[in-house]
C-alpha positions in Angstrom: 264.0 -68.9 83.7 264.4 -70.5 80.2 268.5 -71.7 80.8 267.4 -74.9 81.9 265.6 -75.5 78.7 267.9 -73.6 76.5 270.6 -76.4 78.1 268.5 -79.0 77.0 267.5 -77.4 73.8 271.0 -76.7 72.4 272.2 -80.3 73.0 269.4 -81.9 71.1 270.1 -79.8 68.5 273.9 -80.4 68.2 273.3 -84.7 68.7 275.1 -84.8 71.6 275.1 -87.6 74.0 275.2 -86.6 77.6 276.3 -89.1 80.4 274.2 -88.7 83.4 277.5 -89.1 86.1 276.1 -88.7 89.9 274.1 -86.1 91.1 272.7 -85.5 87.2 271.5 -89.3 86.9 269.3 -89.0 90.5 266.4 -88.9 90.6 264.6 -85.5 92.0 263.9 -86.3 95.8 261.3 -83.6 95.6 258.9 -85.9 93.9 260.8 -89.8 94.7 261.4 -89.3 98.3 258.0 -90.3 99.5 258.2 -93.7 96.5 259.2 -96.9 97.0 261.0 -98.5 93.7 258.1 -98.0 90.7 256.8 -100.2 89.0 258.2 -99.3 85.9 261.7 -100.0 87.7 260.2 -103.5 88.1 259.4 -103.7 84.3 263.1 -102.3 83.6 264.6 -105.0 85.8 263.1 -108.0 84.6 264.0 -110.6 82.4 260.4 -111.7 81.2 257.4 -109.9 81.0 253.9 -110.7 79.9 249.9 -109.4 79.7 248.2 -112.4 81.0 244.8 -114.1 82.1 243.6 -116.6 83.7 241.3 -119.2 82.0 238.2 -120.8 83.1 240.4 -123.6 84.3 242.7 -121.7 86.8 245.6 -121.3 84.5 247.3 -118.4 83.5 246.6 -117.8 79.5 249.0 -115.3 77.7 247.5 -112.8 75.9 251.1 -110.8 74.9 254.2 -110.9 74.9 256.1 -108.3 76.5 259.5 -108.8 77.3 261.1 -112.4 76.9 264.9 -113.7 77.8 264.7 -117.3 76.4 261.3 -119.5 76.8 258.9 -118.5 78.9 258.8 -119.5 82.9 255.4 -120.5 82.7 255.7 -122.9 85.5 257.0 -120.2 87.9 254.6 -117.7 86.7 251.7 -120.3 87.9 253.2 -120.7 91.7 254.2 -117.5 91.7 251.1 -115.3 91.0 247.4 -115.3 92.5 245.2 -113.4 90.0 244.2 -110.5 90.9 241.5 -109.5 88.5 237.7 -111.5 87.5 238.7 -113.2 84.4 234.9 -111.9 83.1 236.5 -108.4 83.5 238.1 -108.2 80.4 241.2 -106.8 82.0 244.3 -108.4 82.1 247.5 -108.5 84.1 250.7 -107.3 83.9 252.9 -109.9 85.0 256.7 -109.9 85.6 259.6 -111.8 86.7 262.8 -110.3 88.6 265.9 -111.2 86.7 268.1 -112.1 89.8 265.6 -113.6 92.0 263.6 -115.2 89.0 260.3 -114.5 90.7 257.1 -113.7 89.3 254.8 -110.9 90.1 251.9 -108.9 89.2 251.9 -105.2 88.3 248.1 -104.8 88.3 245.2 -104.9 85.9 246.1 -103.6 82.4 243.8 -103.3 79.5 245.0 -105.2 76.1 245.0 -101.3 74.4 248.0 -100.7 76.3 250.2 -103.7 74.7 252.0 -101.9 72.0 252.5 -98.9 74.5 254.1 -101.2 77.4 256.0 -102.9 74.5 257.4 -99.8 73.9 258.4 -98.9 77.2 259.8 -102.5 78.2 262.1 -101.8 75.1 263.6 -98.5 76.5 267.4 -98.8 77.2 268.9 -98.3 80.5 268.4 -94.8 82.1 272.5 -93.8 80.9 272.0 -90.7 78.5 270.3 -87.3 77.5 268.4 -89.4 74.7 267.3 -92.1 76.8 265.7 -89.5 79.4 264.2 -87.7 76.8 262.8 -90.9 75.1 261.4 -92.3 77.9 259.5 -89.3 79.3 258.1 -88.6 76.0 256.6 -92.0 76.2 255.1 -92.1 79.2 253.9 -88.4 79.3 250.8 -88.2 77.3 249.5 -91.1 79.8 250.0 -89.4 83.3 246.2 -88.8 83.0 244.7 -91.9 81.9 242.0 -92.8 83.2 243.6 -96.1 84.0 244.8 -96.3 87.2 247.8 -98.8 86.7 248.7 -97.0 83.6 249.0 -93.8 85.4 251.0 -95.3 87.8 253.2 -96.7 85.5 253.6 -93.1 83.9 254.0 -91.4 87.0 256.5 -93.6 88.2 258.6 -93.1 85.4 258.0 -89.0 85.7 259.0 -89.6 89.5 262.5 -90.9 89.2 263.6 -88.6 86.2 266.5 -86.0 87.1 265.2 -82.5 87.8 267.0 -80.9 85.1 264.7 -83.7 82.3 261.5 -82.3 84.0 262.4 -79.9 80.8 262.0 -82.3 78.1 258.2 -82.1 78.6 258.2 -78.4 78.4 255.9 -77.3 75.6 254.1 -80.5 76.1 251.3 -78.9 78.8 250.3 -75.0 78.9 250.2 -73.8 82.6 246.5 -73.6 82.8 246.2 -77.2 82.5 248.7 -77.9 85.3 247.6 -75.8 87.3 244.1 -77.9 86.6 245.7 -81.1 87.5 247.3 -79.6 90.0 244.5 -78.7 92.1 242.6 -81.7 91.6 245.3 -84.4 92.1 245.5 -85.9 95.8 248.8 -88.0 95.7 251.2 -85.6 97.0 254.0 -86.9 95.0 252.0 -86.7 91.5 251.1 -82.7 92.7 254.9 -82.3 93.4 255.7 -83.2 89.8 253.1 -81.0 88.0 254.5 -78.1 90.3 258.2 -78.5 89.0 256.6 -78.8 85.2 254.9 -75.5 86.1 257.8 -73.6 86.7 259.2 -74.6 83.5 256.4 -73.2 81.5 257.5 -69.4 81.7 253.9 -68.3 82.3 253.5 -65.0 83.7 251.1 -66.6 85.8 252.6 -68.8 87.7 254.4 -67.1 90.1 251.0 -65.5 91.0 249.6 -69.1 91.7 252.5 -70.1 93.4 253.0 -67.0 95.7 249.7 -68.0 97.9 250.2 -71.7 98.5 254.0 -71.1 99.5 252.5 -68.4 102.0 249.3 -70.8 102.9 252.4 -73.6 103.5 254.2 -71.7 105.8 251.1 -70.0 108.1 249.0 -73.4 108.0 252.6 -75.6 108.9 251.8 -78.2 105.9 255.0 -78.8 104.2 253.5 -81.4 101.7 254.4 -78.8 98.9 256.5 -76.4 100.0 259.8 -77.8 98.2 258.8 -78.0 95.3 255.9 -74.4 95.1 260.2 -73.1 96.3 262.0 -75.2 93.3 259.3 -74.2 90.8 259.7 -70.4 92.1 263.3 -70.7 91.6 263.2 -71.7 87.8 261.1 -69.0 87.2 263.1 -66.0 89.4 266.4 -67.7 89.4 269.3 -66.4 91.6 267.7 -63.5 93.1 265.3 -65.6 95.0 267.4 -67.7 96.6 268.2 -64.9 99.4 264.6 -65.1 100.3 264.4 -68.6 100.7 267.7 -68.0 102.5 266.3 -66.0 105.0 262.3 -67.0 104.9 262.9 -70.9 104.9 266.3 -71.8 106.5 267.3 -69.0 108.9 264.2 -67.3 110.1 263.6 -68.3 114.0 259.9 -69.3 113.1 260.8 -72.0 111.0 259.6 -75.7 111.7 261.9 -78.3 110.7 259.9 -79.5 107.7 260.2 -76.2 106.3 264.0 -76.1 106.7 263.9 -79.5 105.0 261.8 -78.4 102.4 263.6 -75.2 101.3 266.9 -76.6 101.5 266.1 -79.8 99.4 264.5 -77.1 96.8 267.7 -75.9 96.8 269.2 -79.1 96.4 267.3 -79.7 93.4 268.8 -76.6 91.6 272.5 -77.6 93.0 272.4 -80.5 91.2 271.4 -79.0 87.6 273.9 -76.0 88.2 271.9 -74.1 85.3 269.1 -71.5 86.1 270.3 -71.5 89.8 274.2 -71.2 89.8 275.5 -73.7 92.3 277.2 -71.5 93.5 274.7 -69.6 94.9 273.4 -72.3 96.7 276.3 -73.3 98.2 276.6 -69.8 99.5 273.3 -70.6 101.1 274.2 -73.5 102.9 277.2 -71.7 104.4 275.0 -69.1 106.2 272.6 -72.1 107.2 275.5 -73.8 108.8 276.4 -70.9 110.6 273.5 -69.7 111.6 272.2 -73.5 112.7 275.1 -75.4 113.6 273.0 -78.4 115.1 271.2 -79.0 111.4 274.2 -78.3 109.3 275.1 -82.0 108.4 271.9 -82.2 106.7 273.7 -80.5 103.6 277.4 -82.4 104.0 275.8 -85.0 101.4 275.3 -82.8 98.5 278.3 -80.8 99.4 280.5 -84.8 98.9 278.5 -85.2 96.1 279.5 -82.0 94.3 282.8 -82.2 95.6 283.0 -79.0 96.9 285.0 -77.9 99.8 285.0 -74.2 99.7 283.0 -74.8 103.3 285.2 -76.9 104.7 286.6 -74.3 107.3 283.5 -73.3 108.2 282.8 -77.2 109.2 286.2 -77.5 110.8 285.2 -74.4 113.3 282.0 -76.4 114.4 284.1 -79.1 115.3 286.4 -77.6 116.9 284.2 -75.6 118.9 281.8 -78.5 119.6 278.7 -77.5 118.2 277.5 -80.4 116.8 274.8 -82.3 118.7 273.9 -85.1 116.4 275.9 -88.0 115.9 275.0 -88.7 112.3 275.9 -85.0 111.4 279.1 -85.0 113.7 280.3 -88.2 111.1 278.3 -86.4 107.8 280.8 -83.6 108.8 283.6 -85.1 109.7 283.6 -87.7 106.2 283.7 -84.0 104.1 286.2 -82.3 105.9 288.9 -85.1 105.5 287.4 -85.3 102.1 288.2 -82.1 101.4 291.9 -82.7 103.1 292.5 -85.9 101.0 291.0 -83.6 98.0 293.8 -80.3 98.6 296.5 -83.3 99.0 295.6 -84.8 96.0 296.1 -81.5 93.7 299.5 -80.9 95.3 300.5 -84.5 94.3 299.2 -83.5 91.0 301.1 -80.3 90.5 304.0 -79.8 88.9 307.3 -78.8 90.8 308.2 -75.6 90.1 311.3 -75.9 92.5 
């Protein structure tokens, strides 16, 4: 579907600035969940940052300058950091302290060709707008393949923790044959799960054909490594009317495992959260038959639903509760939290009315 670029499309074109405000600034958990915080988040958060070396005496030699609040912590960086590179290599490190903690660090081995490019990316404003997300990703994009590990990394990372819906700013950037390329050679499930999403925004008549078999090789073979995002991917390209099948096929079918429920409702999630080639409320809709229809599971969607701030399936909660079906403590609460959220909500707007006595 091309609404998701179109969005995109027509707001670069009009200069306007777009606040990322809750579920549009997360990051897409189809590619993030399995990450712990990147290393480019370690870049972002630090005060001071350097490509260094160390010397034939032991001592750390500076070779650039990355990013620098007031004089350089050379002490610290010395007790803090045991090279990890052979000086003779001719690599050097990437080396950075935490702002808070004021602790140094290494990011891995960096050749000195990649100065002006992590320059660049040290200089990147906070994560808080359409431009910045655009900026950013254009940066790092043209490095996800490398052929330097820590640069990759670095790219990837960034890639990782970007919004679904800014997956789009790269569109145009790779045709579908050459992700489908990386995408059957790359081995780090979370790097696959990105190219997949990018996939589906490439409006290729063949994509759906290369998805089609690996969503049906997930479900027979039980490996849900890719199934939420071969579903998300799918959904950009069919939109609405696919939803019903991953209604039935991935959350209410008896047959299902419980990765594959997780997986077709967090491909779902996904497309909540943009609210543009999948309507949100057609997801929602979704989640109201996979509450009824599995009343044990059905905290695993109160989240999104708070997040949203939609109550529209807050009677349907209030019926499991009163009838006892919940079996997990965690949901029981998850459920509980939204239905009086969805009480203080309805108060709130009466308050807010005017009197028409």
């Amino acid at each position: 579907m091309k609404t998701i670029k179109l969005f995109w499309a027509t707001l670069a074109h009009a200069g306007v600035v777009l606040l990322f405000m809750a579920s549009s600034a997360t990051a897409c958990a189809i590619c993030l969940s399995a990450m712990s915080l990147s290393n480019g988040q370690h870049l972002e958060n630090a005060d001071q940052a350097v490509l260094a070396q160390i010397d034939p005496s032991g001592a750390w030699q500076i070779v650039a300058q990355i990013k620098a609040n007031g004089p350089l912590d050379l002490q610290g960086m010395s007790e803090d950091v045991t090279p990890k590179t052979d000086p003779t290599s001719g690599h050097v490190e990437l080396l950075v302290r935490d702002s808070l903690g004021e602790h140094w660090s290494s990011l891995g081995a960096f050749n000195p060709e990649y100065t002006d490019w992590l320059t660049s990316l040290a200089a990147q404003p906070p994560l808080e707008t359409f431009s910045d997300w655009q900026a950013r990703l254009t940066l790092v994009a043209p490095h996800l393949e490398a052929g330097r590990l820590s640069v990759e990394e670095m790219a990837h990372g960034e890639l990782a923790r970007a919004p679904y819906a800014a997956f789009a700013f790269l569109n145009g950037m790779f045709t579908a044959d050459e992700l489908i390329a990386r995408i059957n050679v790359e081995d780090v499930a979370s790097r696959r799960a990105a190219y997949i999403l990018l996939l589906g925004m490439t409006d290729e008549a063949s994509v759906v054909d290369f998805l089609n078999p690996r969503i049906e090789a997930a479900i027979t073979t039980g490996d849900a490594t890719d199934i939420a995002a071969l579903l998300a991917a799918k959904l950009e390209i069919l939109g609405p009317p696919f939803v019903q099948w991953v209604t039935q096929n991935m959350l209410l079918a008896r047959d299902r495992s419980p990765a594959d429920i997780e997986a077709g409702l967090l491909a779902l999630a996904v497309h909540g959260d943009t609210d543009l080639t999948v309507p949100r409320s057609e997801v929602i809709e979704a989640y109201r038959a996979f509450i009824n229809a599995r009343p044990h599971m059905s905290g695993f969607v109160a989240a999104e639903l708070m997040e949203w701030r939609d109550w529209s399936l807050s009677g349907d909660y209030a019926v499991l509760l009163e009838n006892g079906a919940l079996l997990d403590p965690a949901s029981e609460y998850a459920i509980t939290r939204y239905v009086q959220m969805s009480q203080d909500a309805v108060t709130d707007k009466e308050l807010k009315e005017p009197n028409d006595q």
